[in-house]
PASEBA-1860 file (N, C-alpha, C; in nm, 3 decimals):
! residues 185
1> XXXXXXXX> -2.201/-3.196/-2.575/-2.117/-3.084/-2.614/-2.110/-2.981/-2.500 ~ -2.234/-2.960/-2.415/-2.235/-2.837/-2.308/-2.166/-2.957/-2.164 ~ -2.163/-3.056/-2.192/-2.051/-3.072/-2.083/-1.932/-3.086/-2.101 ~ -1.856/-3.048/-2.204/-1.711/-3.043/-2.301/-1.697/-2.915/-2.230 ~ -1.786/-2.814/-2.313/-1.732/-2.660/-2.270/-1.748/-2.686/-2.136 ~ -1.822/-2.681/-2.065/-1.806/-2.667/-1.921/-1.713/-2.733/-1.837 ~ -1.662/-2.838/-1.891/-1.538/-2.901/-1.800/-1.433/-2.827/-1.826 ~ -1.402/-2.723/-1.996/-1.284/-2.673/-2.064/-1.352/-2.540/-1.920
9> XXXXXXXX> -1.413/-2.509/-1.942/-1.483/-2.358/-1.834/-1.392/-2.390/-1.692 ~ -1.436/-2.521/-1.608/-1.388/-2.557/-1.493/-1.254/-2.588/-1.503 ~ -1.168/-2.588/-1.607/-1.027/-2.614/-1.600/-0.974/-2.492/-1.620 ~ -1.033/-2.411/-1.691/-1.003/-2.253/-1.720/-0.990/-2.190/-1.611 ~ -1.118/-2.186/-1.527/-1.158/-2.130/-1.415/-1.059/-2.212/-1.284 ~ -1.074/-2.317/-1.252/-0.974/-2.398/-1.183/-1.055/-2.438/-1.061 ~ -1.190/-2.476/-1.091/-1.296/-2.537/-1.039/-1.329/-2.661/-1.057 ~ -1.347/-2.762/-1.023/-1.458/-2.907/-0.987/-1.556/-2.879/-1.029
17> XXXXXXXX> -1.646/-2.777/-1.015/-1.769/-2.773/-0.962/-1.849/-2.686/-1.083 ~ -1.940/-2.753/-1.205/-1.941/-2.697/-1.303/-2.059/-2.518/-1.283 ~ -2.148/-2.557/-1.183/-2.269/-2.430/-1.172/-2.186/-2.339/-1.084 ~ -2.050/-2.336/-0.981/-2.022/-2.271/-0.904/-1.887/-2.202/-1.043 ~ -1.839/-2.247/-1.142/-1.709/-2.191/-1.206/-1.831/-2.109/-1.319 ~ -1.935/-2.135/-1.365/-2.012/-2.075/-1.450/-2.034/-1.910/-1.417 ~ -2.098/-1.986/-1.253/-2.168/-1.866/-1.233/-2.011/-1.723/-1.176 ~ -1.902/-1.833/-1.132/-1.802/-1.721/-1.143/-1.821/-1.632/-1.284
25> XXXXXXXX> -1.773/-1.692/-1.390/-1.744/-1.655/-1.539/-1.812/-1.555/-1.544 ~ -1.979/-1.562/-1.530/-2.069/-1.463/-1.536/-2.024/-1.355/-1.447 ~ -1.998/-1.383/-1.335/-1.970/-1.215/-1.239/-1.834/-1.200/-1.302 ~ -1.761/-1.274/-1.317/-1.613/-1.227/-1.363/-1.662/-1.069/-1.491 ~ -1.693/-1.163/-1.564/-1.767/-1.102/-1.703/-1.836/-0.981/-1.735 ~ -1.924/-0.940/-1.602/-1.997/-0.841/-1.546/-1.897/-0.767/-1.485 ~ -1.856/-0.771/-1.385/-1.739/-0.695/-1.353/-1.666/-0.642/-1.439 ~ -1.599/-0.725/-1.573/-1.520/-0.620/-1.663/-1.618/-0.602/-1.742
33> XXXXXXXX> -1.750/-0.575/-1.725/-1.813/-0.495/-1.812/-1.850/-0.380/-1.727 ~ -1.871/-0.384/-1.646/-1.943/-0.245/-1.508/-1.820/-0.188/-1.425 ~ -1.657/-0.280/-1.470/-1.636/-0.230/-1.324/-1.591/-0.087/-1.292 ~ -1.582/-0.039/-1.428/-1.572/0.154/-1.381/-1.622/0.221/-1.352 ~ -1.758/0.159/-1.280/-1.908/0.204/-1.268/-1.917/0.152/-1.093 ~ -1.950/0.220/-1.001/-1.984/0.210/-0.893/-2.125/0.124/-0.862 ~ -2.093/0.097/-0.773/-2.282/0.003/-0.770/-2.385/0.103/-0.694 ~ -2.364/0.261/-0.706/-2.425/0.330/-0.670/-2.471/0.428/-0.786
41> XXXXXXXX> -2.331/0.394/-0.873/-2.415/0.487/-0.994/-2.499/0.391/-1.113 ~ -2.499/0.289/-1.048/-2.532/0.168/-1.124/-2.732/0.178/-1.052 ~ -2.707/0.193/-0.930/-2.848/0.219/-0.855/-2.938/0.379/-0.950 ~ -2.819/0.441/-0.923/-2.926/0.584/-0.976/-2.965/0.554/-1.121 ~ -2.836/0.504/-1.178/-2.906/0.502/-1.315/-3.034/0.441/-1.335 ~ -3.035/0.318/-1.274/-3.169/0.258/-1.289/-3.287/0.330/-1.242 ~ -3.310/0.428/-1.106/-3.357/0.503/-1.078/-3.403/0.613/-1.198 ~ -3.297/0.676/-1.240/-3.350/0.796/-1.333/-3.385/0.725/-1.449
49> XXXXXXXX> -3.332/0.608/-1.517/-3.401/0.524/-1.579/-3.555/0.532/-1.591 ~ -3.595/0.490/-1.434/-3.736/0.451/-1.417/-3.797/0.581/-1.455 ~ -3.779/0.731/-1.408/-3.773/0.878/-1.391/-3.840/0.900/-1.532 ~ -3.730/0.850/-1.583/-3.725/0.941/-1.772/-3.868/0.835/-1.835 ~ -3.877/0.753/-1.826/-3.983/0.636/-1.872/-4.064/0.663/-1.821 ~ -4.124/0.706/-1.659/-4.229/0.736/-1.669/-4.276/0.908/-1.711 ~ -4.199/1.013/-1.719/-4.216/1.140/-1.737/-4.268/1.142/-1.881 ~ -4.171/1.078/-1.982/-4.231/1.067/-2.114/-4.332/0.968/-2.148
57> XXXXXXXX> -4.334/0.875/-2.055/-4.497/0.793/-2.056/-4.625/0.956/-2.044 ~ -4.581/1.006/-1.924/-4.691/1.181/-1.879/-4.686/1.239/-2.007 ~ -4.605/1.245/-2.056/-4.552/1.369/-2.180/-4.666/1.306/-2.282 ~ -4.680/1.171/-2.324/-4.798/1.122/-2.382/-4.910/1.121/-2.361 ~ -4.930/1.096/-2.267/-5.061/1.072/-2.194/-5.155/1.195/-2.225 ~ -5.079/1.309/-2.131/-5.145/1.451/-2.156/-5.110/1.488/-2.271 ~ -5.053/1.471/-2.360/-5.007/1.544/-2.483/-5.148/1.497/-2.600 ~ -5.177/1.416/-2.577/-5.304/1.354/-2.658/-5.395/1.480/-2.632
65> XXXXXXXX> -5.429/1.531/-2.478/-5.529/1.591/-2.494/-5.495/1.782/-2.540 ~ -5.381/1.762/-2.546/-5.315/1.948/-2.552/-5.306/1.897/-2.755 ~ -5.315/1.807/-2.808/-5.314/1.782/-2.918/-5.432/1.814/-2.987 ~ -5.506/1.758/-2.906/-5.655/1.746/-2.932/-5.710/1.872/-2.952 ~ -5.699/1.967/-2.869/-5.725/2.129/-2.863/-5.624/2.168/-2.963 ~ -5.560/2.155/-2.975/-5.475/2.186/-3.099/-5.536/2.214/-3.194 ~ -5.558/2.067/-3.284/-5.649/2.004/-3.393/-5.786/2.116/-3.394 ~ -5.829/2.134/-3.249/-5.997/2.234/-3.231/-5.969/2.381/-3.250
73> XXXXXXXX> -5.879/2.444/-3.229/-5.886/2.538/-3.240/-5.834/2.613/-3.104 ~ -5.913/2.539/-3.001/-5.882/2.587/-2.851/-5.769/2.632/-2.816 ~ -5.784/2.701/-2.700/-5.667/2.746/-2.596/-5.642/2.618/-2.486 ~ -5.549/2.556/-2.478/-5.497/2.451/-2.427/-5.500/2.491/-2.220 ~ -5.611/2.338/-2.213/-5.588/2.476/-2.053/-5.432/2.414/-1.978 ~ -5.460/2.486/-1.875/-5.307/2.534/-1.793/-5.270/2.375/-1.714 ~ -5.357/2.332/-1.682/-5.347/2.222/-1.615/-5.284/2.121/-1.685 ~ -5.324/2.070/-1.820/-5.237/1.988/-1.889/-5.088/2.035/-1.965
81> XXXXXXXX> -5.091/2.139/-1.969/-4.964/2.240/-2.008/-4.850/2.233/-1.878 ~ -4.919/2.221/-1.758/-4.832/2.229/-1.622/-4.773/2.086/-1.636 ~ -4.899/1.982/-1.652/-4.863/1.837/-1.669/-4.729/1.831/-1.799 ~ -4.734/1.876/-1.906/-4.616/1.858/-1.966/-4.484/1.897/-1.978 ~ -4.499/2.025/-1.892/-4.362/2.112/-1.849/-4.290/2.028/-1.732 ~ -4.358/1.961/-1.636/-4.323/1.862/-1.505/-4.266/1.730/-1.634 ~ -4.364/1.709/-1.690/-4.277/1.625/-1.737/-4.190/1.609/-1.853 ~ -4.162/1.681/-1.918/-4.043/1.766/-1.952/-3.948/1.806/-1.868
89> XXXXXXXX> -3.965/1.869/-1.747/-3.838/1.915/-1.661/-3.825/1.815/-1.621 ~ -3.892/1.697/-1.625/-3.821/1.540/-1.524/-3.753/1.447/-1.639 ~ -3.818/1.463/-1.757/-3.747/1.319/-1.850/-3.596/1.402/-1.891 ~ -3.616/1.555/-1.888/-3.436/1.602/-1.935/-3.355/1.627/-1.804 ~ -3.422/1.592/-1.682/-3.331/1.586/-1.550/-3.273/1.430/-1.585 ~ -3.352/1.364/-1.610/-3.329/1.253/-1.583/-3.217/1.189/-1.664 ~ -3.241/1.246/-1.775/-3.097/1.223/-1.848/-2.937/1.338/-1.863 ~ -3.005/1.421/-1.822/-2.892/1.476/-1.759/-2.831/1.418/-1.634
97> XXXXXXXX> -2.923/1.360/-1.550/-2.869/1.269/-1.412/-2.736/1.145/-1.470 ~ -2.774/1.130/-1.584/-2.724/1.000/-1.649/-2.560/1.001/-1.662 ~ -2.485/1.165/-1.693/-2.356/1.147/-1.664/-2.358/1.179/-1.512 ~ -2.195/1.101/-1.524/-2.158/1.118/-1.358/-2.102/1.187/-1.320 ~ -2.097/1.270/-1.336/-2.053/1.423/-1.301/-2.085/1.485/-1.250 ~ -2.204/1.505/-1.309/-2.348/1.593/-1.246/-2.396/1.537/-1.109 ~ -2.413/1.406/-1.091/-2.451/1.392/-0.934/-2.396/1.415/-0.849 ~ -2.248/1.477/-0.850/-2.135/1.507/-0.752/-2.177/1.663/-0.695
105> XXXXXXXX> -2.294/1.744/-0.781/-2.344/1.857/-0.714/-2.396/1.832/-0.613 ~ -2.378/1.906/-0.497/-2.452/1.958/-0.363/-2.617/1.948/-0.388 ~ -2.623/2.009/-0.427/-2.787/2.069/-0.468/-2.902/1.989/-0.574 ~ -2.788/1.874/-0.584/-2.886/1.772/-0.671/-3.033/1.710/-0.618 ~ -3.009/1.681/-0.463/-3.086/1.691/-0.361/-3.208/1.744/-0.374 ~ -3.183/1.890/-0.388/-3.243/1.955/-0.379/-3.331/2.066/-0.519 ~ -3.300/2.004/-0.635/-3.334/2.044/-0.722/-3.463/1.935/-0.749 ~ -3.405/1.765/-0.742/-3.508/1.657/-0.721/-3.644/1.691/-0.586
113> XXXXXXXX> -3.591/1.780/-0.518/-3.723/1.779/-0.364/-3.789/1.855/-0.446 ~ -3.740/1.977/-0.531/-3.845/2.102/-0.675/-3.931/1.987/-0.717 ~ -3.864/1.878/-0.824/-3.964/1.814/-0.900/-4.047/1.728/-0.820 ~ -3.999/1.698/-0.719/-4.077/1.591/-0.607/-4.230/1.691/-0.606 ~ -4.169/1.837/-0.568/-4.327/1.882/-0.558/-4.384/1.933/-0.673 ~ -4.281/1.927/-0.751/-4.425/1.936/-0.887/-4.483/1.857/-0.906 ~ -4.446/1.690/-0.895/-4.505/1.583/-0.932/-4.623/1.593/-0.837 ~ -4.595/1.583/-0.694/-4.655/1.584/-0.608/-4.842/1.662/-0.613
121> XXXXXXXX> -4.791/1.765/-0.635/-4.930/1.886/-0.720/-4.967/1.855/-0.826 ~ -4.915/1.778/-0.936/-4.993/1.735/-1.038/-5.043/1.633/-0.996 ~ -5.013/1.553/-0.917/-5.123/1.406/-0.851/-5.199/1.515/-0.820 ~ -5.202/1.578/-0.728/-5.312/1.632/-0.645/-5.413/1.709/-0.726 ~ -5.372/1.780/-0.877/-5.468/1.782/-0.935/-5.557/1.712/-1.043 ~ -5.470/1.608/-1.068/-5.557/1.518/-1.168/-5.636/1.461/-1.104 ~ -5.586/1.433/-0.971/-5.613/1.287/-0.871/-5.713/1.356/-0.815 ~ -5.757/1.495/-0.800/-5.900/1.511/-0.739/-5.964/1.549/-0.903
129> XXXXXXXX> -5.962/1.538/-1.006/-6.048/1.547/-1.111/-6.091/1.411/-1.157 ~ -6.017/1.309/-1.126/-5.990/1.169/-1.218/-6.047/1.033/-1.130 ~ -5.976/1.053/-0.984/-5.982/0.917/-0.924/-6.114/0.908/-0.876 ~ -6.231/1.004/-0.849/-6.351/0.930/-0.823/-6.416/0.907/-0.923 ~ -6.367/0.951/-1.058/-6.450/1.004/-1.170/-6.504/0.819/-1.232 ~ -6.606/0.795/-1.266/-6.666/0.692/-1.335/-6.627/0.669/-1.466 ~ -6.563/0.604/-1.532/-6.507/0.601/-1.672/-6.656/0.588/-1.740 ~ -6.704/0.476/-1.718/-6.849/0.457/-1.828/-6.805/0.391/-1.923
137> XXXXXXXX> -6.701/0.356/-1.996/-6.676/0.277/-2.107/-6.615/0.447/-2.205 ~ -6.584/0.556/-2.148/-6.539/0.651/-2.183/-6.371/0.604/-2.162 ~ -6.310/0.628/-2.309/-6.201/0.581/-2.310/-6.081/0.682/-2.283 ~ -6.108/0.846/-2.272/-6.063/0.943/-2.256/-6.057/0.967/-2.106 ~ -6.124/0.891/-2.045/-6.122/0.951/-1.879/-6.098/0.851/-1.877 ~ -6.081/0.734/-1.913/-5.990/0.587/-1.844/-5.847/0.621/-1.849 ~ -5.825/0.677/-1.961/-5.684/0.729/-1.994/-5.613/0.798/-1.915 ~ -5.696/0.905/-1.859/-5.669/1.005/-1.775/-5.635/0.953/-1.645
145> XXXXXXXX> -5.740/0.854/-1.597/-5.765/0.785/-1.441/-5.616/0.692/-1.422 ~ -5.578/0.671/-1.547/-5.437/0.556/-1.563/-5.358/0.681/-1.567 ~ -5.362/0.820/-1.625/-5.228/0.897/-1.654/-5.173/0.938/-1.474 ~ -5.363/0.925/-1.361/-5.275/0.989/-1.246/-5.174/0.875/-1.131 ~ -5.234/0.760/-1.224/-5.185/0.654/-1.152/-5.050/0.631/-1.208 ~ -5.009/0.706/-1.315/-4.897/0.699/-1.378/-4.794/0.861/-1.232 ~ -4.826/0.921/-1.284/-4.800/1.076/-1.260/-4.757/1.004/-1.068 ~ -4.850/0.899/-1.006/-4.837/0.860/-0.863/-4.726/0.801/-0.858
153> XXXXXXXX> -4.652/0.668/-0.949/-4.541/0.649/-0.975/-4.408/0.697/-1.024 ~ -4.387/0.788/-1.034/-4.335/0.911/-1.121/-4.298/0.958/-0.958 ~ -4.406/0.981/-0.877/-4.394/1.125/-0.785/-4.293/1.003/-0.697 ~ -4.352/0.898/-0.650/-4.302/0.789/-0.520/-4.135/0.778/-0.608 ~ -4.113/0.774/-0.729/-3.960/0.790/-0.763/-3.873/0.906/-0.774 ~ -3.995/1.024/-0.791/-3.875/1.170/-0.727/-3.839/1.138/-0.578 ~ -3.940/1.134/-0.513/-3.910/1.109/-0.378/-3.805/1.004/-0.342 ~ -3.817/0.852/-0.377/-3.677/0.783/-0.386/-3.562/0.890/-0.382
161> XXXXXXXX> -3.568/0.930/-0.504/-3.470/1.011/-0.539/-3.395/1.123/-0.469 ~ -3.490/1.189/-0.403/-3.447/1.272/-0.274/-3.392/1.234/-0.177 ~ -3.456/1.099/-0.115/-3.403/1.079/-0.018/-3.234/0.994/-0.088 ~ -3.232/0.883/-0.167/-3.103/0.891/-0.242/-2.993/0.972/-0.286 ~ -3.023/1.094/-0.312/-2.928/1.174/-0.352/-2.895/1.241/-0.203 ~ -2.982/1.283/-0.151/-2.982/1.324/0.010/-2.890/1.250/0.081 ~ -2.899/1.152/0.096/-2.793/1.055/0.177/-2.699/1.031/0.108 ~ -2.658/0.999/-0.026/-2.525/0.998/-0.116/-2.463/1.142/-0.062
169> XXXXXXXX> -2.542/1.267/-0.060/-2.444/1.368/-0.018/-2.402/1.383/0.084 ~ -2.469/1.326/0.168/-2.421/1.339/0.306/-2.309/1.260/0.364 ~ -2.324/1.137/0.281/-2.228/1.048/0.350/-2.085/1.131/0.233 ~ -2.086/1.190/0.107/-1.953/1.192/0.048/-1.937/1.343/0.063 ~ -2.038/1.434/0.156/-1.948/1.591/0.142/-1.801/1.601/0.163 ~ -1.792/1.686/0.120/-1.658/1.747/0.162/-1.649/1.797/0.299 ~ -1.600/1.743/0.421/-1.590/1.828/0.547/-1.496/1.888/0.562 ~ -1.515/2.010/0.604/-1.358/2.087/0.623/-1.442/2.149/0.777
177> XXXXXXXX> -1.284/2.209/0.818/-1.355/2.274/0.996/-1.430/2.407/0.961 ~ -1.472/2.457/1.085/-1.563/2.574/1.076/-1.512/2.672/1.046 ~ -1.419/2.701/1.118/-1.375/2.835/1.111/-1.290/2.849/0.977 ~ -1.218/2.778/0.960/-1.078/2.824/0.880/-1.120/2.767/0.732 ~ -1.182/2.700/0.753/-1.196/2.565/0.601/-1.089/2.487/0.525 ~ -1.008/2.465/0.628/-0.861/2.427/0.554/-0.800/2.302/0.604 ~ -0.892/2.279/0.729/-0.866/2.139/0.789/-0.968/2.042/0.725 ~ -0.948/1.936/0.681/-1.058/1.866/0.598/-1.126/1.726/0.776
185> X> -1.209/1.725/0.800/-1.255/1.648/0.887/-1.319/1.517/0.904
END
């Protein structure tokens, strides 16, 4: 039966060759499913994709322990509160990144180099509380030791991101001349 359809496929297609008219069908297929979609906004998405998944992976991680003080009574310290505002300002960048509209700003660049260094400072402070730290069969500081190794992946994809949006702007500014701004260059 799958060599029926596939010969009806290769007569459709106007191919001999049954794995070379298939694998057309498939890109044909893909194409009118993506093709109003650039293969650059097709890149970021997957990018801020990765962004939003790991920020709200952080948003869990630390939220267990700002929960926890919750439940106690405590004052929640600043450090895991910083950890959930970073990741909060990254999982609703990230879907705000998601229409295409918004990446056509100038300053997108440069709003991602902000979260680059927040991420950046929250490694640097978990990662000197966590990464020499000895778990022991302590399941709360294993958690933690995985949240900075999380928070490290997170930071290496703002950064992607900078340098991505950085070079998308550069290559599509608008040039106009110096003086007058009316000659486009």
């Amino acid at each position: 039966m799958l060599g029926i359809a596939q010969s009806g496929l290769c007569v459709l297609l106007g191919s001999d060759e049954p794995e070379i008219s298939m694998l057309s069908y498939v890109i044909a297929k893909l194409k009118m499913a993506f093709g109003g979609w650039s293969m650059s906004y097709l890149l970021f998405s997957l990018l801020h994709f990765g962004e939003f998944v790991l920020a709200v992976t952080v948003c869990a991680l630390y939220g267990v322990d700002l929960d926890r003080a919750r439940k106690a009574g405590v004052h929640a310290d600043g450090k895991w509160v910083y950890a959930e505002v970073v990741g909060g300002l990254s999982a609703l960048t990230a879907v705000l990144f998601f229409v295409p509209y918004i990446l056509r700003f100038a300053l997108v660049w440069a709003w991602n180099m902000v979260l680059f260094i927040f991420w950046i400072t929250l490694f640097g402070l978990f990662g000197r509380m966590y990464i020499g730290e000895n778990a022991e069969g302590n399941g709360d500081i294993q958690r933690m030791k995985n949240a900075v190794w999380v928070v490290l992946a997170s930071t290496i994809l703002w950064l992607i991101g900078v340098l991505a949006h950085f070079v998308y702007w550069w290559g599509h500014r608008e040039r106009r001349s110096r003086f007058t701004s009316r000659a486009r260059i």
